[in-house]
N, C-alpha and C positions, 0 to 999 in steps of 0.2 A: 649160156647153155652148157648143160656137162662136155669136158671133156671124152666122155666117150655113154654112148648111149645105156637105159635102163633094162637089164635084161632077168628076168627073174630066174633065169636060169643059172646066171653064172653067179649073182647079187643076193641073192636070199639064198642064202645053205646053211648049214649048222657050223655054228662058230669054231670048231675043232676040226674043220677043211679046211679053216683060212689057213696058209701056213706062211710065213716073211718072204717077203722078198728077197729073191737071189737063192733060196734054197728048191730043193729039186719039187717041180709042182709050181712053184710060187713066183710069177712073171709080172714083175711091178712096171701096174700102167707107167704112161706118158703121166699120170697128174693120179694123186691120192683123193684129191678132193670133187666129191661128187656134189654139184650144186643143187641146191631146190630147185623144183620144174619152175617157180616165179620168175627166177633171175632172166628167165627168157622173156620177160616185158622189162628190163632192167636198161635204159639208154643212157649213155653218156652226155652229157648238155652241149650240145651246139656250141652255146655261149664259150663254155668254160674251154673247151678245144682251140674256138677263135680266138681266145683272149692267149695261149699258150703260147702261140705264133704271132701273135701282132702286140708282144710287149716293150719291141726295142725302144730304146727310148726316139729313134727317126722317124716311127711311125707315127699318126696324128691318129688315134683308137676313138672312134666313136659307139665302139661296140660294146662294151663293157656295162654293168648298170649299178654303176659307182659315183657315189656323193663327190663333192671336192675332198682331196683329202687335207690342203692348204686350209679349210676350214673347219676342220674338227678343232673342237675348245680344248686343249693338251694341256694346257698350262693347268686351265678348272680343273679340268677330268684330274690330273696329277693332285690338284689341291683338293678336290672330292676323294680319291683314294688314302689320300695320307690322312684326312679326318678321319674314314674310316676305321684306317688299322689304329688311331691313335685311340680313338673313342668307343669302337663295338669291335675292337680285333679277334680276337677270341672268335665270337659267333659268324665274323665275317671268313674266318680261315674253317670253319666247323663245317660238318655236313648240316642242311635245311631240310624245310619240309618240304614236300612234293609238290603242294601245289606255290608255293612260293613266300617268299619274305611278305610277311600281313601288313607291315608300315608301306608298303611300295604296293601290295594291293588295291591298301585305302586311298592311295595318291591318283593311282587307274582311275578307279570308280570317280575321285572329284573331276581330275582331265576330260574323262569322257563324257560326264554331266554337261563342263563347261564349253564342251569343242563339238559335241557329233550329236548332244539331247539326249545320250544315253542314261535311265538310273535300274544303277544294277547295286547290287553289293561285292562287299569284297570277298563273298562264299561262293560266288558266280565267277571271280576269273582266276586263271590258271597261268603263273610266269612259266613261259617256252624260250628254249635256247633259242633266240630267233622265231625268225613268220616262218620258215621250210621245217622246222619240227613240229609247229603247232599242224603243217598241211598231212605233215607225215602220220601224227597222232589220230588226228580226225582220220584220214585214210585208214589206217588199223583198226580204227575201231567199229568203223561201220561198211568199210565196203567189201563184199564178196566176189570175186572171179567173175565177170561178167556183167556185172555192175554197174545202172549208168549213171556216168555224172553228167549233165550237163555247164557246158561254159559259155561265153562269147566265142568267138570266132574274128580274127584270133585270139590265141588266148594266153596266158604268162605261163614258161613255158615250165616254170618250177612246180607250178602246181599240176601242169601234166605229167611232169616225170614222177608226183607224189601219188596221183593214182594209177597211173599204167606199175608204178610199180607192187599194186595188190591186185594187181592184173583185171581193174575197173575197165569201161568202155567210154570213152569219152565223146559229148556228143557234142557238136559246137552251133550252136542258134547265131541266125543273121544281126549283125551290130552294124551301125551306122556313124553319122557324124555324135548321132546323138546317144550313144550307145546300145545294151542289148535291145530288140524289138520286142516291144510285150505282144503282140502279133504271133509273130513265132514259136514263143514262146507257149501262149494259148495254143496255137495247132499242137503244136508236137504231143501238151499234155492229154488233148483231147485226141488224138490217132494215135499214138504211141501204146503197142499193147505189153509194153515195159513199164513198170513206173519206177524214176529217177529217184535215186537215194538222195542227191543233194543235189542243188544249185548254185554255181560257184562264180562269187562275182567280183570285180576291180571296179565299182563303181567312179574312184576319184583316178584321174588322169592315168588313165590302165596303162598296163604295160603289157600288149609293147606299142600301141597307138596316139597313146596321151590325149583318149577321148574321154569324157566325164558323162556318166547317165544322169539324163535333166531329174529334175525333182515331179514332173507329172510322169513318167516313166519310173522312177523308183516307187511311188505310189500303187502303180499297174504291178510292175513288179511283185508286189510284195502282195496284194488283192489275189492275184492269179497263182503265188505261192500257199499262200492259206489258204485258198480255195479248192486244192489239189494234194492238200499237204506230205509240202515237199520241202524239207529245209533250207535254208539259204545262206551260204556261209560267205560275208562279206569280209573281204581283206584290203585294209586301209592302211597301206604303206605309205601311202602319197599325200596323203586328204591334207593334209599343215603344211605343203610345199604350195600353198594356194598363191594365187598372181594379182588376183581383183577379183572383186564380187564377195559376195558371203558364205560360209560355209553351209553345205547342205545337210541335212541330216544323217544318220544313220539308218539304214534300214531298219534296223527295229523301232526305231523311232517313231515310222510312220505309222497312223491310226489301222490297228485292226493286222498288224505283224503278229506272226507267232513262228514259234522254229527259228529263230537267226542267231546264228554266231558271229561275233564279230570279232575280226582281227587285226592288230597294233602294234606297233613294232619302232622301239628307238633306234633301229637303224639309221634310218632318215632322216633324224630331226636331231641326233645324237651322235653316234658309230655305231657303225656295223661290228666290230670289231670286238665289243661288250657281248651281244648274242644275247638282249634283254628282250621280249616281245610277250604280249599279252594277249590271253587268247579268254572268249568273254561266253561262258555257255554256262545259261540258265535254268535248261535243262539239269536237273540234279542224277538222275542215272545217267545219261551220259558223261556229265564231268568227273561220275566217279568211277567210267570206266576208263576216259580220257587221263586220268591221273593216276592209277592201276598202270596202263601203257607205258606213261613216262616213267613209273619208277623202273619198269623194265627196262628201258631206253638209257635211263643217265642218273636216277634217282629224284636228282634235283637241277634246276639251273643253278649256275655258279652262287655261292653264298656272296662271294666277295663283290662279283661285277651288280649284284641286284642292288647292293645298298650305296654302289660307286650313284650309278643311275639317280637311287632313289634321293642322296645328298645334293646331286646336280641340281635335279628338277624340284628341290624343297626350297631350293632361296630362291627371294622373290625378285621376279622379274626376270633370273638367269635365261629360263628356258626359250621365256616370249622373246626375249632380245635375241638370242641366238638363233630362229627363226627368220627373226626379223630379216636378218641376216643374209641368210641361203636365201632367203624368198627373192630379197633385193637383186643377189650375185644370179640365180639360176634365173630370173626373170630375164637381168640384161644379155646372156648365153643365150639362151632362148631367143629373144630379138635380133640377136645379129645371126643365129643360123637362119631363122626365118628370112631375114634380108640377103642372106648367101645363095641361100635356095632358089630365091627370087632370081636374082643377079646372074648366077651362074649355070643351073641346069636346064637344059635344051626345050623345046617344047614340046608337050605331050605327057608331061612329067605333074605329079602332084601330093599334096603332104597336110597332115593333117595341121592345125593350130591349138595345140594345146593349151590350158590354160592354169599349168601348173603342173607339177610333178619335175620329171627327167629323162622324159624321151617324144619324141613324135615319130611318125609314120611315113613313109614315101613309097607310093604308087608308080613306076615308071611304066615305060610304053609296054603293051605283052608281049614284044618278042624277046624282051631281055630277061635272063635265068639272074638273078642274081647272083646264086650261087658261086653261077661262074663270074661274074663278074667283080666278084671280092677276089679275086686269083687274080684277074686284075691291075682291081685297084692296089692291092698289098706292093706289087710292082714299081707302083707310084709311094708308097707308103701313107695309104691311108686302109682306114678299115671299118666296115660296118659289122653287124647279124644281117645275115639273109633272111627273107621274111618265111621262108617254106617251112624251119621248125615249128614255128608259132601257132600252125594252124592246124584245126581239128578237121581230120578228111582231108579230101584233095588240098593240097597246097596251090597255094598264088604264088608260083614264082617269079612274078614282078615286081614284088614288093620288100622295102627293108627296113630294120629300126636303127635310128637313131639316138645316143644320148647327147645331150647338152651339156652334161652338169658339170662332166669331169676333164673339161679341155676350155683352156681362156679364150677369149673372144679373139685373139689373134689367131691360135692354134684351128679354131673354128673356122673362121676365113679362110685360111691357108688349104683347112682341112676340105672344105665343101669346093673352094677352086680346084683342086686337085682331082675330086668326083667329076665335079660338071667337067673338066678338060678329057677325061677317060668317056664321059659319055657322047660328047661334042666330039670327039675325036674318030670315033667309031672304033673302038680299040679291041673291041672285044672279038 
């Protein structure tokens, strides 16, 4: 919010009143800078506050929604980068084009054929410095002050602070074990005398519950989206973090989709730390306003980190083994918090079972705040997110998320004894 209120009185005059500060007349505010009225849907991340205070290394942080860092490939990444500068240096240090390096486009488009059923071309997608620019982009270019998005409930809380901050309305539909309800969903569009500019979803092991919407629901889904036409904009950070079973389609994939963006991100299967992701709109006026916004924004993603990526994931085999990988490490993390949860939290308590990704969900009894009870646990030196950000509308604050990925199976044990003893204990 401004520093000090809009008043068209003192604020609009002719520019030959203003006279400096400290001369007779001229009484310099508390703060020169006046913000746009937007900044007043502007929030700071829950997450990113919690993670400030529970970094010591004593604490056992399950708040965070961070990969192993022990498992990033340094040694490749280091030997992908030195091919680079050795082989395309020049173009790799150079400004690109807007919508992204074309050789790593064509790589998307085969990935996505072979992983999600997706066929798109490489004129359909757009490299984003990361999935929270591609949310930012999309947010810019289509939504207006008042705007509704609809989500799950809960919902991933980046992509709320991507449309609250174009000052959207965000609406959250009832989700389950088996994710969003096409139920719900159907009412809303039929009573609703709004109609929702997008649909915004985490179909594979969402965050922040690590629930996956079945395949006869993403069908509904997407039936009840073209039938209302309402876009749908799916973000698959998770979906290659898979545990068992087979990969489910992409929403666009299913029979009789139209309107869906899809979004991809080497974050997770790669680093974060590159800020390589892929954002897949087939729509051609929208990608050419979508990519219009980014030159505003940054111009281009990194020349250099696109074709790091793009070297990684071109020899063969690299990528699927390093998967292989985290899938094996985050699967056994996973089993032992599951069996921690079991062992040590009190009765009345409950948690989702994800089956893949890097977090699940805990339900405790209703009379405990989480909030407070991370003030807490931090005492003990552990730390979660409280569930109350996550949610669209009244918050649940009984509930909180969990990561697995980025604490060993000791630290996990230690870590969830240390919960269950503060809730067993009556501490709060």
């Amino acid at each position: 919010m401004s520093a000090f209120p809009h008043n068209p009185a003192e604020n609009e005059v002719a520019p030959t009143s203003l006279r400096p500060a400290g001369q007779a007349g001229g009484v310099a505010p508390s703060s020169v800078y006046r913000f746009a009225s937007r900044t007043t849907a502007l929030k700071s991340s829950a997450i990113r506050e919690i993670l400030k205070v529970t970094s010591a290394p004593d604490i056992i942080s399950f708040a965070g929604g961070l990969p192993a860092p022990e498992l990033f490939p340094v040694e490749a990444v280091a030997r992908s980068a030195q091919a680079v500068l050795f082989s395309d240096g020049p173009p790799a240090l150079q400004y690109g084009v807007t919508e992204g390096h074309l050789p790593l486009r064509e790589w998307v488009c085969a990935h996505l054929a072979s992983t999600v059923g997706l066929s798109v071309s490489p004129d359909d997608v757009v490299i984003t410095s990361g999935s929270q620019q591609a949310l930012d982009l999309i947010s810019k270019v289509l939504l207006d002050p008042g705007d509704v998005v609809l989500t799950e409930n809960p919902a991933y809380l980046g992509a709320l602070q991507a449309f609250q901050a174009y000052e959207a309305r965000a609406v959250g539909l009832p989700s389950d074990e088996h994710g969003l309800q096409p139920a719900a969903l159907l009412t809303f569009l039929e009573t609703s005398p709004a109609r929702p500019k997008l649909l915004y979803l985490i179909p594979n092991y969402q965050n922040p519950t690590g629930v996956t919407l079945s395949a006869a629901r993403r069908a509904e889904v997407v039936r009840i989206a073209a039938r209302f036409g309402i876009p749908v904009l799916e973000d698959d950070p998770y979906g290659a973090l898979r545990f068992s079973g087979e990969a489910l389609p992409a929403l666009a994939a299913f029979p009789g989709a139209r309107d869906c963006l899809y979004l991809g991100t080497s974050s997770k299967i790669l680093a974060p730390g590159l800020r390589v992701a892929w954002l897949v709109v087939t729509d051609r006026g929208l990608r050419e306003k979508i990519t219009t916004a980014k030159q505003a924004a940054d111009l281009h993603t990194s020349s250099f980190t696109q074709r790091i990526v793009l070297h990684y994931v071109s020899q063969a085999g690299v990528l699927d083994a390093h998967v292989e990988t985290l899938r094996a490490v985050y699967r056994r993390r996973r089993d032992v918090m599951l069996a921690a949860l079991a062992r040590e939290l009190p009765a009345g308590c409950a948690w989702t079972h994800p089956g893949g990704g890097l977090f699940l969900w805990v339900t405790l009894p209703a009379a405990i705040d989480t909030t407070e009870l991370l003030h807490v646990a931090a005492r003990e030196k552990i730390a979660f997110v409280p569930g109350a950000p996550f949610w669209v509308g009244e918050p649940v604050r009984n509930t909180l998320r969990l990561n697995f990925s980025n604490a060993t199976e000791a630290r996990i044990e230690e870590g969830i004894a240390r919960l269950g003893k503060v809730l067993k204990n009556g501490m709060l």
